[in-house]
N, C-alpha and C positions, 0 to 999 in steps of 0.2 A: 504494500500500500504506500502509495506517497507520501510524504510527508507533509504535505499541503491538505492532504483529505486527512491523516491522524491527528492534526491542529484541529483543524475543524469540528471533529468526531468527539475530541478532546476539550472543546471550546460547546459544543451543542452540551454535551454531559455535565460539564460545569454549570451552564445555566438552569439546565434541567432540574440542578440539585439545588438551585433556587440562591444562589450564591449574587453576591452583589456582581452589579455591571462594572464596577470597578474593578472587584479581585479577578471576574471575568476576563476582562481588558489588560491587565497586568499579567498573570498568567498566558495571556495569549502571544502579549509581547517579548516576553521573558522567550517562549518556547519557538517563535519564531528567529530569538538570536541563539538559543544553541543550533535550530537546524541551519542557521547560514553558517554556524562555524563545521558543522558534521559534513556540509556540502562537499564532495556530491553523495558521500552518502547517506542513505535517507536515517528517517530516525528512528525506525526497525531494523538497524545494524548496528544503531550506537551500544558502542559499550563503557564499563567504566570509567574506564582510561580516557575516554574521549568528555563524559562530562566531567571529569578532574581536571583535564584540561583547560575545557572550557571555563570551569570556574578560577582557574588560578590567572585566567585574566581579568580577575577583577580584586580590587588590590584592598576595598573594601569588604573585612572578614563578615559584617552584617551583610552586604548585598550578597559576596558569598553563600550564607547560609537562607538567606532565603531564596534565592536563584537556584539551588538544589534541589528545594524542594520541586520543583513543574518540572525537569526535563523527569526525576527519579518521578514521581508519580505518573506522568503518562509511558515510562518505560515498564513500571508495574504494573498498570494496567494493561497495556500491552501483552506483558506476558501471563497475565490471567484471562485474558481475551475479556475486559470489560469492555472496552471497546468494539464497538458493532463495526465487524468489516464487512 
């Protein structure tokens, strides 16, 4: 699956769960800059390594930990197939 339709998939289930349009929005931003850095691989190949990566470009350890959480949850979901493909 693309990673443009797993954002979405990922972004429809967020709202669904009735979550504010803000963390909505935020979460969707956050997850569209690690799939520009996984580019070209999608975000169904990412592995660890890639979002430690990802996060050690950012130099602030609060944005850090919270920028962990949206790639690590929609890759857990992912591997629970909560996401409708």
């Amino acid at each position: 699956m693309r990673s443009e339709d797993l954002i979405t998939a990922y972004t429809n289930h967020q709202r669904g769960r009735g979550l504010s349009p803000h963390t909505v929005r935020r979460r969707d931003v956050s997850l569209r800059a690690f799939a520009r850095h996984v580019h070209p691989a999608g975000l169904d190949t990412a592995t660890t390594v890639l979002v430690e990566d990802w996060l050690h470009s950012y130099r602030c350890p609060t944005t850090r930990r919270a920028y962990l959480l949206y790639p690590v949850r929609l890759l857990t979901r992912l591997s629970r197939d909560v996401v409708v493909r």
